[in-house]
C-alpha positions in Angstrom: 3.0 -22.4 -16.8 0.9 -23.0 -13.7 1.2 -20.9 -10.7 -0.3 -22.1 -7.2 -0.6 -20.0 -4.0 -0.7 -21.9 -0.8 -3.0 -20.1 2.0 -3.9 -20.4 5.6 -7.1 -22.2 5.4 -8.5 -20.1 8.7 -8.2 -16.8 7.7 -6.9 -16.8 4.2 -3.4 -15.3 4.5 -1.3 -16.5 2.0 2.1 -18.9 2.6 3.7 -19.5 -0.6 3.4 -19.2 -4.2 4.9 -22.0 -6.6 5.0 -23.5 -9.9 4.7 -27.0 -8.7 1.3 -28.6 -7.7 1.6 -29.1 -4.1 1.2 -32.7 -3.2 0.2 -32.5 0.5 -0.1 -30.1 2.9 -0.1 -29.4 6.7 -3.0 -29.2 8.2 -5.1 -26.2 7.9 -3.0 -25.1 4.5 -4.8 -25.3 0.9 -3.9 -24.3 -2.2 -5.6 -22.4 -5.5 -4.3 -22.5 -9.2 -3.4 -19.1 -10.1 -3.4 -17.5 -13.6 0.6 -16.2 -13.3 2.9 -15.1 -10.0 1.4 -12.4 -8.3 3.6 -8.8 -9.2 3.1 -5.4 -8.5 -0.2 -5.2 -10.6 -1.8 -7.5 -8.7 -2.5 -8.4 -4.4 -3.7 -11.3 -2.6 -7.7 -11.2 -1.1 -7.5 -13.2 1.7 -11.6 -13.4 1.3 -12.2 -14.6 -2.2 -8.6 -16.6 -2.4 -7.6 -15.3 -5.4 -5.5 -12.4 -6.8 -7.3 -9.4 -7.7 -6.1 -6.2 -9.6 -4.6 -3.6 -6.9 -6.2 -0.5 -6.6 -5.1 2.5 -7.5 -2.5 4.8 -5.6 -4.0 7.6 -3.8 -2.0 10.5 -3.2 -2.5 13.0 -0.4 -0.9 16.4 -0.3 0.1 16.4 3.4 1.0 20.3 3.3 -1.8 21.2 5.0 -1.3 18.9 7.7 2.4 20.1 8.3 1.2 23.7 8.2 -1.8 22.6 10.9 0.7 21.1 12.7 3.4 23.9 13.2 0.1 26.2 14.1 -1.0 23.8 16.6 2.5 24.0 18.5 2.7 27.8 18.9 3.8 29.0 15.3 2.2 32.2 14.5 1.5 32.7 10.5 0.2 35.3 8.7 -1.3 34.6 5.6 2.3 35.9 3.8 3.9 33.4 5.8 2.0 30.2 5.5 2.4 31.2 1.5 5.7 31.3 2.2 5.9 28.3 4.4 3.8 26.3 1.5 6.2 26.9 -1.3 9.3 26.4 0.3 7.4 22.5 1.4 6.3 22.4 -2.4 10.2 23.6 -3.4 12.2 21.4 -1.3 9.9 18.0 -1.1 8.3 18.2 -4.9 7.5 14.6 -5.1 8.9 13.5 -1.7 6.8 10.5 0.3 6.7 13.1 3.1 4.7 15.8 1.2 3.0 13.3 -0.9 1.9 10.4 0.3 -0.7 7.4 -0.3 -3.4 6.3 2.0 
């Protein structure tokens, strides 16, 4: 089965997505045959009009910027307690979005 994607003609933002060939359009909308309905393996490029594989996550370990951070306001740590401070972070947010997060 067909797949179409409708997009903005002036900046190539995508609209829609549908199985049926669209017979007309507004102005300043246009259409591609896609292989199959975009998912999560796939994104829109608004440059080429067409979907292209999404890249991979990349994860971040933001420890070190909440460690920074509590410095930066006044908190005084030894090196005992920023090991301290950094296990109880890895402890209590394992594989939380706020520890570990993509860019």
């Amino acid at each position: 089965m067909a797949w179409y994607m409708v997009f903005q003609t002036s900046d190539g933002r995508p609209v829609s997505q549908t199985t049926i060939e669209p017979p007309r359009l507004a102005a300043g909308l246009d259409y591609v045959e896609i292989a199959a309905q975009s998912d999560e393996a796939k994104q829109w490029d608004a440059a080429t009009t067409a979907l292209i594989a999404r890249p991979a996550k990349v994860l971040v370990d933001r420890t070190d910027a909440i460690v920074t951070d509590y410095q930066v306001r006044g908190g005084r740590l030894n090196a005992p307690d920023e090991a301290a401070l950094r296990a109880t972070l890895a402890a209590e947010f394992e594989e939380d979005e706020l520890i570990r997060n993509t860019r």
